[in-house]
ROSELUM-160756 format. One record per residue (C-alpha): residue in one letter; x, y, z. Coordinates in steps of 0.1 Angstrom, whole numbers, plus 5000, padded with zeros to 4 digits. Layout:
REM ROSELUM-160756
(pt 'a' (X Y Z))
...
END
This chain:
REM ROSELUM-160756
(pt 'x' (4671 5117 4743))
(pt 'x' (4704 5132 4747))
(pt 'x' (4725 5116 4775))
(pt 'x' (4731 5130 4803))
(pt 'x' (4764 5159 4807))
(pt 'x' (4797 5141 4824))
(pt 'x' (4799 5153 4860))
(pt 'x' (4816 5184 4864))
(pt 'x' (4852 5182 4871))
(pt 'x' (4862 5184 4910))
(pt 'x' (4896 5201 4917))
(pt 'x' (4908 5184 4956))
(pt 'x' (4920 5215 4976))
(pt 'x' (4928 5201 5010))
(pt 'x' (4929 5238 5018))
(pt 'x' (4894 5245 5011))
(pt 'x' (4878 5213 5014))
(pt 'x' (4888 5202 5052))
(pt 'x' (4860 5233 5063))
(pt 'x' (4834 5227 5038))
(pt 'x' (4805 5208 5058))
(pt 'x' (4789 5202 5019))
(pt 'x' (4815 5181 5007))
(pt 'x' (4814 5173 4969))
(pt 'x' (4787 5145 4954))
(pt 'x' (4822 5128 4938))
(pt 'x' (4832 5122 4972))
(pt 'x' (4802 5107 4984))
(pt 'x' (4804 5070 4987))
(pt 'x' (4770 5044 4983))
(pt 'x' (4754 5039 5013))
(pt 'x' (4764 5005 5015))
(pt 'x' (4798 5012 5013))
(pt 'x' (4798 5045 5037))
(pt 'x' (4818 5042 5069))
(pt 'x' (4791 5062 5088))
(pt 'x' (4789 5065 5126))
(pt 'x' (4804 5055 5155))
(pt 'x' (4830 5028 5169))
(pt 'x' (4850 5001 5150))
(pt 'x' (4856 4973 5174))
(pt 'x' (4892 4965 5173))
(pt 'x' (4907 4936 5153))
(pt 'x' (4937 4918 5174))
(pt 'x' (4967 4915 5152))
(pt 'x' (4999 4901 5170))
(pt 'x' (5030 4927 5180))
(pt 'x' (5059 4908 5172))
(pt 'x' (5091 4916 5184))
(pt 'x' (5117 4906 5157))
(pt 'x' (5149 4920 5175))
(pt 'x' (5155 4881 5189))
(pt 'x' (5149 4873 5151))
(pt 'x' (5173 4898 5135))
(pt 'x' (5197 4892 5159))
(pt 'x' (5200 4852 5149))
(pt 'x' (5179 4838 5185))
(pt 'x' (5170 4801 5181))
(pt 'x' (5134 4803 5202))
(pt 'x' (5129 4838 5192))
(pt 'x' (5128 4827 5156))
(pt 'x' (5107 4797 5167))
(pt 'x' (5083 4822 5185))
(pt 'x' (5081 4846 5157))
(pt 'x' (5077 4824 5128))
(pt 'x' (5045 4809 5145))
(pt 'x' (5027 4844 5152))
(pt 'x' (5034 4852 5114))
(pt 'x' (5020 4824 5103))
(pt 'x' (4993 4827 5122))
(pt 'x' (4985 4861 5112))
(pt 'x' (4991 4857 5078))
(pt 'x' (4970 4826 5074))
(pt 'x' (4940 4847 5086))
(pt 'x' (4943 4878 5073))
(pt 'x' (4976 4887 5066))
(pt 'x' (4980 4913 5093))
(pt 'x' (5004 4921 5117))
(pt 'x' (5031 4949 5140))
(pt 'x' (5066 4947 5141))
(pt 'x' (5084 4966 5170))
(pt 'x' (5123 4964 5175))
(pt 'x' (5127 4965 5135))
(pt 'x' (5158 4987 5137))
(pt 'x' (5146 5016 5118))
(pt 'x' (5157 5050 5137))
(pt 'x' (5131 5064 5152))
(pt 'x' (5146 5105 5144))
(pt 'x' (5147 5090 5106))
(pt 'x' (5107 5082 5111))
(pt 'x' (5105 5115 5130))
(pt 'x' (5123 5134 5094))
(pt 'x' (5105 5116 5073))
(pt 'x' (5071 5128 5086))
(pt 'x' (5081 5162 5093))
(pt 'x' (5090 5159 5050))
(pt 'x' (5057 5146 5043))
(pt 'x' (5037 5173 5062))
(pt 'x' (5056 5203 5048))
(pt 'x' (5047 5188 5017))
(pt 'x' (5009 5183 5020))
(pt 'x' (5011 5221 5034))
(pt 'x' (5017 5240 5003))
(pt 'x' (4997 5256 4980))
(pt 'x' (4980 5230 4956))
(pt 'x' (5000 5248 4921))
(pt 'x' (5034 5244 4940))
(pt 'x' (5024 5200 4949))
(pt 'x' (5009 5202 4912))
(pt 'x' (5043 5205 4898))
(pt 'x' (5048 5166 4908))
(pt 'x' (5013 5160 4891))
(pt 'x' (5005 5118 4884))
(pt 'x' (5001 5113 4846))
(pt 'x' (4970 5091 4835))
(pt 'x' (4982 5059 4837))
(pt 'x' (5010 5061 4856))
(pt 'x' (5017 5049 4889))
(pt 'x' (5040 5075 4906))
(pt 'x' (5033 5117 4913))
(pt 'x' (5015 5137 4930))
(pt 'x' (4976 5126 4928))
(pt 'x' (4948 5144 4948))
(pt 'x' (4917 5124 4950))
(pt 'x' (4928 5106 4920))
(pt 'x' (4904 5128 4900))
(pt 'x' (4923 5121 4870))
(pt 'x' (4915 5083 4874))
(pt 'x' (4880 5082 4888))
(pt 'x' (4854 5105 4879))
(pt 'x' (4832 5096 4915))
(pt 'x' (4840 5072 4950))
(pt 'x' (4868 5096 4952))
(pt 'x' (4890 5089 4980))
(pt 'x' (4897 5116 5006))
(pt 'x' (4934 5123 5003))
(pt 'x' (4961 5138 4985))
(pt 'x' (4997 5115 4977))
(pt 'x' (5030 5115 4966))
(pt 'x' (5040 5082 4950))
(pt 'x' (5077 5073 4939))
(pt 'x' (5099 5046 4929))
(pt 'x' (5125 5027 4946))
(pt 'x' (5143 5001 4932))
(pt 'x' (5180 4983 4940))
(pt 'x' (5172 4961 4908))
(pt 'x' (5205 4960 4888))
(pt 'x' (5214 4994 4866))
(pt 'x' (5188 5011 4891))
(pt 'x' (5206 5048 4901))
(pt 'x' (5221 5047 4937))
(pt 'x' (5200 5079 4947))
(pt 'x' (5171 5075 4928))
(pt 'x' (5144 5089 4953))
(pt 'x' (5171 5121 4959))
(pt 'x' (5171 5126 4921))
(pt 'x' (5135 5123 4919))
(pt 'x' (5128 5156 4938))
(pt 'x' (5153 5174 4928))
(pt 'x' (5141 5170 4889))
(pt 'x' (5107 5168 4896))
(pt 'x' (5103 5198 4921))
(pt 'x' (5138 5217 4923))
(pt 'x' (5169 5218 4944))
(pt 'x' (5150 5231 4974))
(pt 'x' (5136 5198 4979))
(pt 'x' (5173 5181 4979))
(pt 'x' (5165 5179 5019))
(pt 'x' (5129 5160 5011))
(pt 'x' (5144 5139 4985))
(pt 'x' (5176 5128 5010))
(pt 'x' (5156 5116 5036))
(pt 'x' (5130 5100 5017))
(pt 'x' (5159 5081 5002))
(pt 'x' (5173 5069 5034))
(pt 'x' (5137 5057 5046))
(pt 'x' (5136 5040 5015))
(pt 'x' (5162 5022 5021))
(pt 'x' (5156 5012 5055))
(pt 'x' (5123 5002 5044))
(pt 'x' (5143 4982 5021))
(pt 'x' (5161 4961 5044))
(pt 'x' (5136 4956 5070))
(pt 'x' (5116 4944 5038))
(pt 'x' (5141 4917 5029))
(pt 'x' (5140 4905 5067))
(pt 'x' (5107 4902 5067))
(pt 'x' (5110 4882 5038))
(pt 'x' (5132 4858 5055))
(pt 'x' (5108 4856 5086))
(pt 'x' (5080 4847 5053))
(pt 'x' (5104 4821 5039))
(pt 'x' (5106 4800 5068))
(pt 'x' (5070 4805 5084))
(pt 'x' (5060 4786 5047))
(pt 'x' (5089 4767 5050))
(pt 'x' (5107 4769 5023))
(pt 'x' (5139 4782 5042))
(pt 'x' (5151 4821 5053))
(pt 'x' (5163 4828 5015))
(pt 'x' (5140 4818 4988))
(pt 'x' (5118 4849 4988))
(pt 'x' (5151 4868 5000))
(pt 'x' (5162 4862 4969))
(pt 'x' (5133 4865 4948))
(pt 'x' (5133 4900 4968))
(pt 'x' (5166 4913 4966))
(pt 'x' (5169 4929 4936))
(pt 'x' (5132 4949 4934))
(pt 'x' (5113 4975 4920))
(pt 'x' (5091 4990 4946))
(pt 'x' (5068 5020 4956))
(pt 'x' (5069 5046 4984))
(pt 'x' (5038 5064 4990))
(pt 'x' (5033 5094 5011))
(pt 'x' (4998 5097 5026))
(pt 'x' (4976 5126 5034))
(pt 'x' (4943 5126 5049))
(pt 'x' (4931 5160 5057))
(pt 'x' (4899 5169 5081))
(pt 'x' (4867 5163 5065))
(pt 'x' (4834 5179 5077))
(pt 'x' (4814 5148 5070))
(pt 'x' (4838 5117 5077))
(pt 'x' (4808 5095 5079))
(pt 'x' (4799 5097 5042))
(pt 'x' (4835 5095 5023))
(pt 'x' (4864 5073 5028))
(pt 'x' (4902 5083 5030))
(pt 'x' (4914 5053 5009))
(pt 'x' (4880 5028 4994))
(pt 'x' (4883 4990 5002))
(pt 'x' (4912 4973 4983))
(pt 'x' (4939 4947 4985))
(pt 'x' (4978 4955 4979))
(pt 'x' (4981 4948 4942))
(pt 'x' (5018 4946 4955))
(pt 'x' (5039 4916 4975))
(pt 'x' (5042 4934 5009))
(pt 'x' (5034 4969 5026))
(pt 'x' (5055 4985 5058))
(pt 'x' (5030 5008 5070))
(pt 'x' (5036 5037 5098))
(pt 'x' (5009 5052 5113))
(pt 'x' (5019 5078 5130))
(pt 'x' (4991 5088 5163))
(pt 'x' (4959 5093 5142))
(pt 'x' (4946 5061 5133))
(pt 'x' (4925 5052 5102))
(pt 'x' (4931 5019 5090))
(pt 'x' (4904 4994 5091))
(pt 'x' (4906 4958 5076))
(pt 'x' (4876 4933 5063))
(pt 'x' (4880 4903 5089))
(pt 'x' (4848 4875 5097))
(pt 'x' (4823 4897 5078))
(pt 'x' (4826 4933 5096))
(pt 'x' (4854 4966 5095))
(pt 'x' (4880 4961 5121))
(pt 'x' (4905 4992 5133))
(pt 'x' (4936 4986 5139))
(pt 'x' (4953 5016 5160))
(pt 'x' (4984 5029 5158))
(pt 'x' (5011 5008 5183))
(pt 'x' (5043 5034 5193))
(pt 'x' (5072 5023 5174))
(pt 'x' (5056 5002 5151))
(pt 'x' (5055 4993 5119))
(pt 'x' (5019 4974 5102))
(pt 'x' (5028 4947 5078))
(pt 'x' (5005 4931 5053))
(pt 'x' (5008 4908 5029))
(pt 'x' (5000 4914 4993))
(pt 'x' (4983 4898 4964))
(pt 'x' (5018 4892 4943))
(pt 'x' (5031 4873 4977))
(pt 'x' (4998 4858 4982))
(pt 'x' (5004 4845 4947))
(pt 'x' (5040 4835 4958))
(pt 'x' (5028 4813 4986))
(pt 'x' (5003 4799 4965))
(pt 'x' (4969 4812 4984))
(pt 'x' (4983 4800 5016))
(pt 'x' (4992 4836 5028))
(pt 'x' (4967 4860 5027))
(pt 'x' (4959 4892 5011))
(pt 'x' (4936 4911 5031))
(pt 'x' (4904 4935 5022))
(pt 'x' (4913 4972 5038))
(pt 'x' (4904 5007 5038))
(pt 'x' (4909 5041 5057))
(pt 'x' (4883 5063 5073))
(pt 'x' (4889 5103 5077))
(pt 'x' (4878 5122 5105))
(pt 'x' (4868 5156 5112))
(pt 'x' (4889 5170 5138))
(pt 'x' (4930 5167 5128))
(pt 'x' (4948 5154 5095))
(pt 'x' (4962 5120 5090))
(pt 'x' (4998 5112 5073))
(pt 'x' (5007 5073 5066))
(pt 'x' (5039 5062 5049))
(pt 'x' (5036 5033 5028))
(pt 'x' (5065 5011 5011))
(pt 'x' (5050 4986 4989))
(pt 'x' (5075 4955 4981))
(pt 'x' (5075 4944 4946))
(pt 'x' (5096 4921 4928))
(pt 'x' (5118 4935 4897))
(pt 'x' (5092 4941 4869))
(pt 'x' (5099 4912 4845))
(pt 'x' (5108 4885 4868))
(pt 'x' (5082 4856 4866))
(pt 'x' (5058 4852 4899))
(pt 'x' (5056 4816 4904))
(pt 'x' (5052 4797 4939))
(pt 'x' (5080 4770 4950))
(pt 'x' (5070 4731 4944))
(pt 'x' (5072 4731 4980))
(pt 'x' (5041 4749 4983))
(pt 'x' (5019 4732 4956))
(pt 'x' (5007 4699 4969))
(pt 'x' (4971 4682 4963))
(pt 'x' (4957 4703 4994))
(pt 'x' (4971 4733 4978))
(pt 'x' (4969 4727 4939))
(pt 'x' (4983 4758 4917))
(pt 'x' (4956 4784 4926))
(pt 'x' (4971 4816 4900))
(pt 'x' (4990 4812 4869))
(pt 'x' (5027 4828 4857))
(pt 'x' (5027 4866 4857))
(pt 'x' (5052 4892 4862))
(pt 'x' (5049 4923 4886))
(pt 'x' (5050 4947 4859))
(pt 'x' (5019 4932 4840))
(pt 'x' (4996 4930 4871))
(pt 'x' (5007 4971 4878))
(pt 'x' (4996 4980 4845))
(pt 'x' (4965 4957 4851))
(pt 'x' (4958 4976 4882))
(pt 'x' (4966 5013 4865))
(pt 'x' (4944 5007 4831))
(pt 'x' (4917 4984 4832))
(pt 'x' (4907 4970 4872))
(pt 'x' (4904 4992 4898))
(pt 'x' (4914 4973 4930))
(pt 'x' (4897 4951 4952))
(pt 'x' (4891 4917 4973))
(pt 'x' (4886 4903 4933))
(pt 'x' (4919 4917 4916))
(pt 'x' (4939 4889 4914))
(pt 'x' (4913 4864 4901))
(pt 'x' (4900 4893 4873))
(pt 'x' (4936 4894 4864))
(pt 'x' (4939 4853 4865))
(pt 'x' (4912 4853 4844))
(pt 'x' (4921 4883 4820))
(pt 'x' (4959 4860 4816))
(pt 'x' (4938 4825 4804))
(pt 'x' (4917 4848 4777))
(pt 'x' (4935 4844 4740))
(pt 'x' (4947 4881 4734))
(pt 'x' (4923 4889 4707))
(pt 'x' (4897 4889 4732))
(pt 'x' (4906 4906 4758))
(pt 'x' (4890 4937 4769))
(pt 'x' (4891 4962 4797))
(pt 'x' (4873 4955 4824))
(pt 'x' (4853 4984 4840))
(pt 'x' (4865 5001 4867))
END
């Protein structure tokens, strides 16, 4: 018996699709995994003012360090307010994003992702996946201040990739980047001595880096209770700076059930990632999440993913391996676990022990694990 055809390809038009109340069978997740009805109770994750932290203040610090550690011994979670970011820089950056997501899908196609790649424009990842599509367009770019990296990489980006009219687009994603940049390397320090190993190990490790930004879109969908804006998954990365914006969306896996966590004015969500989880040797967490759509107005998140520079070797400090915390994952480097992630695991609450595993195999037999 011949098999069956391959499902028919599914072009994501947020244009056409946020009115369709027969959304697509690719888009339709299992019914164990479908968000469905109803309320998500809220999960509690400290708002930490790091203005007393930034600015040097002993009991600030003292008061700060414990909420983070708190939070990230649980489930990683957590809001920073007073971060020093410029709220009109926040304000541009959105405005960008939207203007993006708004034109036709032939003119955002120009930026297309490449199988296998990790930056471009992607909608639905339908080049990836052929069904639990997510329900979302994004435009994914590099950032790096590793040495050699260009000074006005993210500018240069949109201008090559989509043309001098997007000079404007490619400016202020640059400064955000950048911004998301620093606050990311005083976070770090706030990470460095909540694990105690002092405010400039992982500033270190940090400062030189080759991260992601990733522009969001979640458009209206007709039947939000069967499809899912971004599936369950950990941060393949060391740390994400998340904004919001009004509409909420984010939920995270804590005690067994899906938590929300709104949107808080002003503030930026932190979580930790599975390359920092790595880095503080399991003690930090890296946390199951997803996003939900709904049918009534559009979402747009901004997303700067920390990474270390791609061949430097993730490996925790000797302070942090003891015999209550024997070495839980073995050497890797950031750009190994990306590809990982891109070609052979698609991820979740398992990623970092599949690729732990995939590491100790002899390299004759490894294989791709299924997606």
């Amino acid at each position: 018996m011949l098999p069956p055809p391959p499902p028919t390809p599914v072009v994501f038009d947020a244009s056409v699709l946020r009115r369709e109340t027969n959304i697509p069978a690719q888009f339709i997740w299992p019914d164990a995994e479908k968000p469905g009805y109803g309320e998500y109770e809220e999960l509690v994750v400290p708002v930490i003012d790091i203005q007393g932290f930034l600015s040097g203040d002993p009991e600030a610090t003292l008061l700060t360090t414990r909420l983070v550690t708190e939070a990230c011994c649980k489930h990683g979670f957590f809001h920073v307010v007073n971060h020093g970011v410029r709220g009109e820089l926040i304000k541009d950056i959105h405005k960008q994003a939207g203007d993006f997501f708004s034109l036709p899908l032939v003119e955002k196609q120009r930026a297309q992702r490449k199988h296998g790649e990790s930056c471009g424009y992607a909608s639905a990842f339908t080049g990836r996946f052929s069904c639990k599509l997510p329900w979302k367009e994004t435009l994914t770019f590099h950032y790096s201040t590793a040495p050699h990296s260009p000074s006005d990489m993210v500018e240069d980006y949109f201008v090559n990739t989509l043309g001098d009219e997007f000079r404007l687009t490619g400016e202020v994603c640059q400064e955000y980047c950048e911004a998301m940049n620093t606050l990311s390397l005083s976070i770090m320090e706030l990470l460095g001595l909540s694990l105690g190993v002092g405010r400039d190990h992982f500033r270190d490790f940090f400062e030189g880096n080759d991260s992601i930004m990733r522009l969001n879109y979640y458009p209206q969908c007709q039947k939000p209770d069967l499809t899912l804006g971004t599936g369950p998954h950990c941060d393949p990365t060391s740390l994400t700076i998340l904004h919001q914006e009004l509409v909420g969306g984010l939920q995270v896996f804590v005690d067994g059930k899906w938590r929300a966590i709104p949107p808080q004015p002003n503030a930026f969500v932190i979580n930790i990632g599975d390359t920092f989880m790595a880095l503080s040797n399991g003690r930090f967490k890296s946390c199951l999440h997803r996003a939900v759509v709904n049918s009534k107005e559009p979402r747009v998140s901004l997303a700067f993913f920390l990474s270390p520079e791609k061949n430097k070797v993730v490996r925790p400090p000797k302070e942090l391996i003891d015999e209550d915390y024997p070495r839980k994952y073995p050497d890797f480097t950031w750009s190994t676990l990306l590809d990982f992630t891109q070609k052979h695991y698609r991820t979740d609450v398992n990623t970092l022990d599949a690729f732990s595993n995939r590491l100790s195999l002899p390299m004759n037999s490894q294989i791709a694990v299924p997606p």
